[in-house]
N, C-alpha and C positions, 0 to 999 in steps of 0.2 A: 733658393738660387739668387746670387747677385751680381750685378753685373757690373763691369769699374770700367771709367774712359780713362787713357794714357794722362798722369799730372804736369802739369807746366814745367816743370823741373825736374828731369830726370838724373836717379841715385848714379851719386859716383863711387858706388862701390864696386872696388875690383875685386874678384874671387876668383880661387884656385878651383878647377870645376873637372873633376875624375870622371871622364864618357869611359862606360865601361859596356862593352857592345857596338865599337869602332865599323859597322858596315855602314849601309849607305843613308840612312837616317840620322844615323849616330856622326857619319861626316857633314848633312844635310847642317845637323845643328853646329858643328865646332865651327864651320865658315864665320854664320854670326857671332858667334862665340867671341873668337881670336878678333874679328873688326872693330868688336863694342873692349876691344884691351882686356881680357878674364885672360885667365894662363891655363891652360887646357893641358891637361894628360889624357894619355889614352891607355885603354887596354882591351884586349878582344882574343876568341880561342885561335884564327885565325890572325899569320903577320900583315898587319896595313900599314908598318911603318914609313915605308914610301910615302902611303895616301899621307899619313898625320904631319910629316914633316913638310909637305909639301900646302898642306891646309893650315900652319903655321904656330901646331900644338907646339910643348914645349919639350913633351915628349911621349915616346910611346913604351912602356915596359910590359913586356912577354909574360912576366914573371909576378901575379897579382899581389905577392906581396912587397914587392918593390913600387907598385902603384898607391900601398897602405903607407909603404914607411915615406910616402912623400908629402904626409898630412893634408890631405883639401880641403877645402871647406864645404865643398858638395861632392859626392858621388851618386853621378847622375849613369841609372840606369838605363842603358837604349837597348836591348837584346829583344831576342824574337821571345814573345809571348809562350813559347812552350818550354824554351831553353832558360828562365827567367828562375826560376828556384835553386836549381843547378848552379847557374854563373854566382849567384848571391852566395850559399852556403861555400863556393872557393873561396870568398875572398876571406882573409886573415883579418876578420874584424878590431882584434885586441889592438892591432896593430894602429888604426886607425885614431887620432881624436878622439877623446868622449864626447865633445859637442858635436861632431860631424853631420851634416843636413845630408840625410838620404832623397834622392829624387827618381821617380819612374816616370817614363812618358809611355807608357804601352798603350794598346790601344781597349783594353778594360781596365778596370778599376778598382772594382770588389777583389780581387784575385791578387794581386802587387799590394794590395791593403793589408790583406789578412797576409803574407807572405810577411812583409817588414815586421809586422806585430808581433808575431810568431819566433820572429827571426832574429831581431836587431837587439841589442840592450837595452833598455830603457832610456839612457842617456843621449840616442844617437836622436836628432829628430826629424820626419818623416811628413813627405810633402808629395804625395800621390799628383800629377797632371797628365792631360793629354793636349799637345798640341794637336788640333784639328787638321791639320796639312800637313805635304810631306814634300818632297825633294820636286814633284809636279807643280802641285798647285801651290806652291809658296817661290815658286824661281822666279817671277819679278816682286818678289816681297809678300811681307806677311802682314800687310794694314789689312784692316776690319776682318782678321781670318779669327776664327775664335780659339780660345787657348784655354780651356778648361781645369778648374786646378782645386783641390781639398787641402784644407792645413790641419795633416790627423794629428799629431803630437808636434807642437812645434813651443820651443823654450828659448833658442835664439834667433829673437824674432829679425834682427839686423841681415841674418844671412838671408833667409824666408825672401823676405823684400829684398833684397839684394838681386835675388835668382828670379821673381817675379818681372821686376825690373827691366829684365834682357826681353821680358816678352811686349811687355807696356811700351818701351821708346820706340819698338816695332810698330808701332801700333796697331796692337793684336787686341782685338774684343777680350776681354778676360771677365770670362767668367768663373763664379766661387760657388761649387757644385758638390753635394754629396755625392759620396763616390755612389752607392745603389740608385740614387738618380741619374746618375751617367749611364749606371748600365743599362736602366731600362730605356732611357733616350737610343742611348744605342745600337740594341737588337732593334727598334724599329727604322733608322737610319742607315746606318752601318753596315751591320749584318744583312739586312733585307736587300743594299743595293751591290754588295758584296754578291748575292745569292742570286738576283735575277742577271748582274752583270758574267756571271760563270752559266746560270743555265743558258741565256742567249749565245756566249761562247759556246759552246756545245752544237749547237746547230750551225756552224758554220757560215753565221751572216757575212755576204760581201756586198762593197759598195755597187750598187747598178747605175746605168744612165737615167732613171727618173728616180733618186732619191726623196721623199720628202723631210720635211726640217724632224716630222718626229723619227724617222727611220735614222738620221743622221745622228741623232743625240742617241739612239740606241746605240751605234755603233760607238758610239767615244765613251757608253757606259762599257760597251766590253773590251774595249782599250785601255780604260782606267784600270779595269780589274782586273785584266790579263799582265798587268804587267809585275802584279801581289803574287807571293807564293801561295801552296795551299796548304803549307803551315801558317802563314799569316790568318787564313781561313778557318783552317782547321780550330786553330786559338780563339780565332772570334766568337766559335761555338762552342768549343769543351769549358770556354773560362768566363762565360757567361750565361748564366744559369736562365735568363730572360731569352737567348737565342732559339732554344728548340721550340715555345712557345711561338715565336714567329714562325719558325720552318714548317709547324703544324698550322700555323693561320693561311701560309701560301698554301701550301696541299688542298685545304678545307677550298678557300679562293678558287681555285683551278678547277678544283672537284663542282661546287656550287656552277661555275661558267659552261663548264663540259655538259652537265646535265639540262643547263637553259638551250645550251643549243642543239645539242640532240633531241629535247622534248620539242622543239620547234619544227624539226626536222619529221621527227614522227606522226604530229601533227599534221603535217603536210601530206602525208602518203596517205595518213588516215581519210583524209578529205576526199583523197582520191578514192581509196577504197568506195565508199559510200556515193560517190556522184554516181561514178562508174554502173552501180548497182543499180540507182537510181536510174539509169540510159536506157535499162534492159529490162524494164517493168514491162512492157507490151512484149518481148517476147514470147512467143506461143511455148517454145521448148526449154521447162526448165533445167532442164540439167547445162544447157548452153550458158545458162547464166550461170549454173553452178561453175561451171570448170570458168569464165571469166571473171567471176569474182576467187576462185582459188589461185589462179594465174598474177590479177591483181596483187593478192598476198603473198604470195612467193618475190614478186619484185620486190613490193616496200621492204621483205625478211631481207632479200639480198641486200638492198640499200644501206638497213638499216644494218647489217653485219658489217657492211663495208664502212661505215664510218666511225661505227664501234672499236 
């Protein structure tokens, strides 16, 4: 992993840059896009030509092979992570450049990797990223956000840096990361705060009059991730093979905590059991003790069924 600070003099390359997957991340990005002068087409299964025309693309074509025969220099993939194979095998490759620089910003990495390899010619070349933010936490800009990025087959390196570039004068932490080391950064980032911010959703947390600050930060964790689909979710975990090892690390977790506190619990009643017995040594009539120490056991059973 390495890590690159914005250089003194930022590339004046302008490129033609095809967002293909025009929803709301895919407009997040054309804003800066069209500001830094790049000429942006769009295209998407759904019509956003309103949105692109008014976010200051150049154009938006319905029709992916009229997005091919307008030559780009990037086609930058933004689509949901499960619709991501699908959109690819539509587009009319032939039609396209042989140089053409394929780009994905999903939010895995091993999965859009082996897709393009799979997929693309040999010729096209192929620049796997993830920006780290999204249309939230990048809306008063993108300084020190980090912008994660692999150069799996890259031949024109001019375009490469070119496309880098939009993320560096941002100044965006960029870091140069193997895609399987993304992923496994990820399932323990991403996916894990993806997964406690939905089970918290779940239970229904609302704001009370004595919040405290860590109660608060819960709440903005299941605002952040209530407002993600759960196909975005659902992709974090089918297309990343490091996720279910997490969802079985929280299970284990929860499992381990449940059992400290219920063994403390039982601990408790047990002490009682025994004092109690201990009360009723000088009793003359054993059977008295007997039925108070059965009585005793019956509560802790209930206790302990009720917490169970």
């Amino acid at each position: 992993m390495t890590t690159s600070v914005p250089p003194d003099t930022p590339s004046t390359t302008k490129l033609k840059i095809a967002v293909v997957g025009f929803g709301n991340f895919g407009q997040f990005l054309t804003r800066t896009l069209v500001r830094q002068g790049h000429t942006v087409i769009a295209h998407s299964r759904s019509d956003h030509s309103t949105a692109s025309a008014a976010l200051g693309a150049a154009a938006f074509h319905v029709d992916p092979a009229d997005l091919c025969d307008s030559h780009p220099d990037v086609v930058l993939l933004s689509t949901s992570i499960l619709s991501a194979e699908s959109v690819l095998r539509s587009l009319p490759l032939h039609r396209l450049r042989r140089d053409t620089l394929f780009v994905d910003v999903l939010s895995v990495k091993e999965s859009p990797k082996k897709l393009f390899l799979e997929t693309l010619p040999p010729e096209f070349d192929i620049l796997c990223t993830h920006p780290m933010f999204g249309p939230e936490s990048g809306k008063d800009g993108w300084g020190d956000l980090p912008f994660v990025y692999d150069k799996i087959r890259i031949a024109r390196g001019e375009v490469c840096e070119g496309f880098l570039e939009i993320f560096r004068s941002e100044g965006c932490r960029m870091v140069e990361m193997p895609c399987a080391e993304h992923d496994r950064h990820a399932a323990e980032t991403q996916f894990v705060t993806h997964t406690v911010g939905r089970v918290l959703g779940r239970l229904g947390l609302r704001s009370t009059p004595i919040d405290t600050k860590g109660y608060e930060s819960l709440l903005e964790l299941v605002e952040n991730t209530a407002g993600d689909s759960f196909d975005l979710y659902y992709g974090l975990f089918m297309h990343n093979e490091n996720a279910i090892v997490q969802f079985e690390r929280l299970e284990e977790a929860f499992g381990v905590l449940r059992r400290e506190l219920l063994g403390k619990l039982h601990e408790k009643y047990r002490k009682q059991i025994f004092e109690n017995a201990s009360g009723e040594e000088e009793a003359e009539d054993a059977s008295v003790k007997s039925q108070l120490l059965a009585s005793t056991r019956v509560k802790y059973e209930q206790r302990r069924v009720s917490y169970e």
